[in-house]
N, C-alpha and C positions, 0 to 999 in steps of 0.2 A: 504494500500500500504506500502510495507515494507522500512524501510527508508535506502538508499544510499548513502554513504559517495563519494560523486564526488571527495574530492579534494585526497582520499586514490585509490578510481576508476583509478585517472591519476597520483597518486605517485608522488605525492606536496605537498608543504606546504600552510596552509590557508592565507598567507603572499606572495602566486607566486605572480608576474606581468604577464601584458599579455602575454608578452614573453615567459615566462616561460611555460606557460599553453597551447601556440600553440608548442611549443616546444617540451613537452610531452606529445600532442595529436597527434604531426604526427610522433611521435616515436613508441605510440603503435600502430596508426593505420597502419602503415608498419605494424609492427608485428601479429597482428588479422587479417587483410583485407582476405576476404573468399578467394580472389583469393589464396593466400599465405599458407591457409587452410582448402582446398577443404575435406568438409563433417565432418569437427572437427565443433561437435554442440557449446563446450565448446569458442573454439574458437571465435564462431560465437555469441553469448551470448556477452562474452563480449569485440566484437568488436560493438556491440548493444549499452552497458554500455558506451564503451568511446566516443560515438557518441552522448549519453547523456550528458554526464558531459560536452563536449567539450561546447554543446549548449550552459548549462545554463550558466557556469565559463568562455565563451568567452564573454559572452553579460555582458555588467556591470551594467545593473539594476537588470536581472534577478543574479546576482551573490549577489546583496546585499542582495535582496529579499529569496534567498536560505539561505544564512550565519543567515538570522532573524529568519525564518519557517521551513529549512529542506525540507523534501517532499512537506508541504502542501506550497511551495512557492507562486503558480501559484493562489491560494486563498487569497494572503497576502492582496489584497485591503480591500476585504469583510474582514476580520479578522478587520482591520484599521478602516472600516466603523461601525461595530458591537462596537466597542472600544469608540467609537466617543458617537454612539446611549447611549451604557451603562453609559458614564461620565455625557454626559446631563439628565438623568433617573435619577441620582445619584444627580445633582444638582437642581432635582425638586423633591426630598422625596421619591425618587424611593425603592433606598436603594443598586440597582447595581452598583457599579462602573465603571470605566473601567480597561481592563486589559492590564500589560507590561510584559515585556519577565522578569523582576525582581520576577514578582508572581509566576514563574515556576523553578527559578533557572538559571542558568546560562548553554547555551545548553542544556536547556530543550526539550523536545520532547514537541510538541503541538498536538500530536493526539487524547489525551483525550479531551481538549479543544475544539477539530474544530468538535469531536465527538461530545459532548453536545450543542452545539452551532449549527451545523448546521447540525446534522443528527440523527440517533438513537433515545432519547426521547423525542425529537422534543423541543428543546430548552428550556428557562427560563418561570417559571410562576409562578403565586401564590399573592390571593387580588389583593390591587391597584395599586402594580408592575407593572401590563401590561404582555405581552408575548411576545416572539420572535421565529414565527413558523419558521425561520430559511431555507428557502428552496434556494439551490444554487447550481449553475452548477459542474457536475460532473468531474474529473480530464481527462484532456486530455490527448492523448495516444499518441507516437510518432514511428513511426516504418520505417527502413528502408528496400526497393527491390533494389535487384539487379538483373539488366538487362544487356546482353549480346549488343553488339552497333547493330547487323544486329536486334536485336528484338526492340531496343528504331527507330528505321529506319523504323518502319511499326507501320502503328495504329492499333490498336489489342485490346483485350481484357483480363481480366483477372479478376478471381474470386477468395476472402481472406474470410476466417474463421473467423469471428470479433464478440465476442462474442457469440457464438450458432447461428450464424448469417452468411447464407451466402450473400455478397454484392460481385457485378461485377461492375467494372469501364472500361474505355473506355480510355486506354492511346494512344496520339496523337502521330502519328509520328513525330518524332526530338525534342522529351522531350530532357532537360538538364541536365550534369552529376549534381547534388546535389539540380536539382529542387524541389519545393516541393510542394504539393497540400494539400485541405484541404476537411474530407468527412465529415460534419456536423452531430451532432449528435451521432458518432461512437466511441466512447471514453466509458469510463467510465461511467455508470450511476450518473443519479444526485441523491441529497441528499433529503428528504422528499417533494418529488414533485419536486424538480428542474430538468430544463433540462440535458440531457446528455453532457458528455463531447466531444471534437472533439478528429477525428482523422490526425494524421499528416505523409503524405506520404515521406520519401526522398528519391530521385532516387539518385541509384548509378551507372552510368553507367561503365561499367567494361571496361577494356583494350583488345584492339582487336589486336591476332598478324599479322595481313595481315594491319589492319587501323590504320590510329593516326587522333582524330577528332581534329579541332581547329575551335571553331566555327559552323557554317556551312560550313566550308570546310574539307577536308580532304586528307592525305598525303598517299603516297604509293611507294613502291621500286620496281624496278624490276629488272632484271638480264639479259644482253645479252651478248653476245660473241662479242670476238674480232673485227673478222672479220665484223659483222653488223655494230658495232659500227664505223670503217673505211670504208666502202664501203656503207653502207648505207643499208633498210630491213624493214621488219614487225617482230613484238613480240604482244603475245598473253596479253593482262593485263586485272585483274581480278575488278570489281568496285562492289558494293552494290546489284546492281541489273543484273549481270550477266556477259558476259565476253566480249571485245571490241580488235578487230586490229588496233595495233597504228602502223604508218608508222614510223620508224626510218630513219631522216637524214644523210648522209653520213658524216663524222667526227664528229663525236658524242664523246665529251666527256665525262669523268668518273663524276657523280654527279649532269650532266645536267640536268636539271627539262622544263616538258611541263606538261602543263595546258588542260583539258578536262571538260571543260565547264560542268555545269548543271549535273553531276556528282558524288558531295559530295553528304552531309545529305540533308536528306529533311528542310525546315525551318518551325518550329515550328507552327502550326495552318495559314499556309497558302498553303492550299492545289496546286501542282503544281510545285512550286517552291523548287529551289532545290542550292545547295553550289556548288562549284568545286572541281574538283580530281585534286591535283598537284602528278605528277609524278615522281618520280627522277630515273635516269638509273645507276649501278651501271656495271661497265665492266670486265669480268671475264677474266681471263687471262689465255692462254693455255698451257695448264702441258703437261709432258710429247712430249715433243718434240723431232723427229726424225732428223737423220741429213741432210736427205734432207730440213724439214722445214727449221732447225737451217741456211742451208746457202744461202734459200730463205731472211730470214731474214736479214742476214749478208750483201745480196746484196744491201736488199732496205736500210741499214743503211750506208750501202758506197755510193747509189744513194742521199742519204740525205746531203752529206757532200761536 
């Protein structure tokens, strides 16, 4: 796996704060986000890349753990444990030590190291040394979908390429924008018999220009004229699962919100149930006016007075 400079990925110093780091993760993630770059691979890459680095450099162990190991972070135990094995081998006439990040240099690359250790020729041996067959789980993979909201709204199915491998999963209706699943096994092979690495799903669910989800609910505009609006009416509103006549009340004003039950998202693995559609009327006002209107009007605003 070739090694990734997260903190040059987000265009930081090794000395950010978190601050900083959220900072210039939701800087470039405006910037890459597919929607923003519909069909730019390159873009899409490394809106990938800064979805990495955001992981590891927002979590603070895994960022100490990275700053030690580089790539091979997510193995730094075993490394630690191997370290441990080899000082006590050494304090019983082994003759191996253990090793520090000083044996390598200073920003060292340890891929040689995790290579003879735990994969390729299958670790240390030789006499009364002892051996270290070395076998350990393979690097886990992390990938993000993106999903359109009417498609995370139905449970469905979908089929990925995961190494030479096709796998179909089963995603439930009213997954969550940035949830994440785990497909065992799917990652990375292990190293001299070790298991495989996982794979790691995040949804992104994308912005809908008819919906705004919050929760399991969700929000929606609609547009009536004047006259409904004062006198009162029906308008045609469009929801998830097809289209509904909502009765407009007579002085309706501009921004007024009503509630349609049972309506939003579905809620997540509980088949049935379902959020609310909140409404809001938005009142269009009539252009173009004749002068008969204009002194229809003129009356009712003298009748007002």
């Amino acid at each position: 796996m070739a090694y990734i400079d997260y903190y040059k990925v987000l265009g930081i110093d090794k000395k950010a704060t978190a601050d900083e780091i959220k900072k210039a993760y939701r800087k470039l993630a405006r910037k890459y986000h597919p929607d923003v770059n519909p069909g730019d691979k390159d873009a899409e890459r490394k809106f990938k890349e800064i979805n990495e680095a955001n992981e590891v450099l927002s979590n603070a162990a895994n960022r100490t753990k990275y700053d030690q190991y580089g790539e091979h972070w997510k193995h730094g135990e075993q490394y630690d444990q191997a370290q441990q094995q080899r000082s006590q081998q050494s304090r019983q006439g082994g003759g191996y030590g253990g090793f520090s990040q000083s044996d390598f240099g200073e920003g060292a690359d340890f891929s040689d190291f995790f290579q003879s250790m735990f994969g390729g020729g299958g670790g240390f041996s030789g006499g009364s040394r002892g051996s270290a067959s070395g076998k350990f789980k393979g690097q886990d993979v992390d990938a993000t979908l993106n999903l359109p909201l009417h498609e995370a709204a139905k449970t469905h199915q979908q089929t990925f390429d995961i190494n030479g491998k096709k796998v179909r999963i089963t995603i439930p209706a009213g997954i969550s924008n940035g949830q994440k699943i785990k497909l065992k096994g799917h990652g990375n092979r292990g190293h001299n018999g070790g298991p495989n690495g996982d794979l790691y799903i995040t949804f992104n669910i994308q912005e809908d220009q008819q919906f705004k989800r919050m929760g399991n609910d969700l929000t929606t505009e609609v547009e009536i004229d004047l006259y409904t609006a004062i006198l009162g009416g029906e308008t045609l509103v469009k929801t998830l699962d097809g289209t509904v006549n909502l009765k407009v009340k007579p002085e309706t004003q501009n921004g007024a919100k009503v509630k349609l039950k049972g309506k939003g998202f579905p809620v997540y693995k509980k088949e049935g149930e379902f959020g609310d559609l909140y409404v809001t009327y938005r009142v269009k006002m009539p252009t173009n006016l004749s002068d008969q209107e204009k002194e229809l009007f003129l009356q009712l605003k003298n009748l007002a007075t």
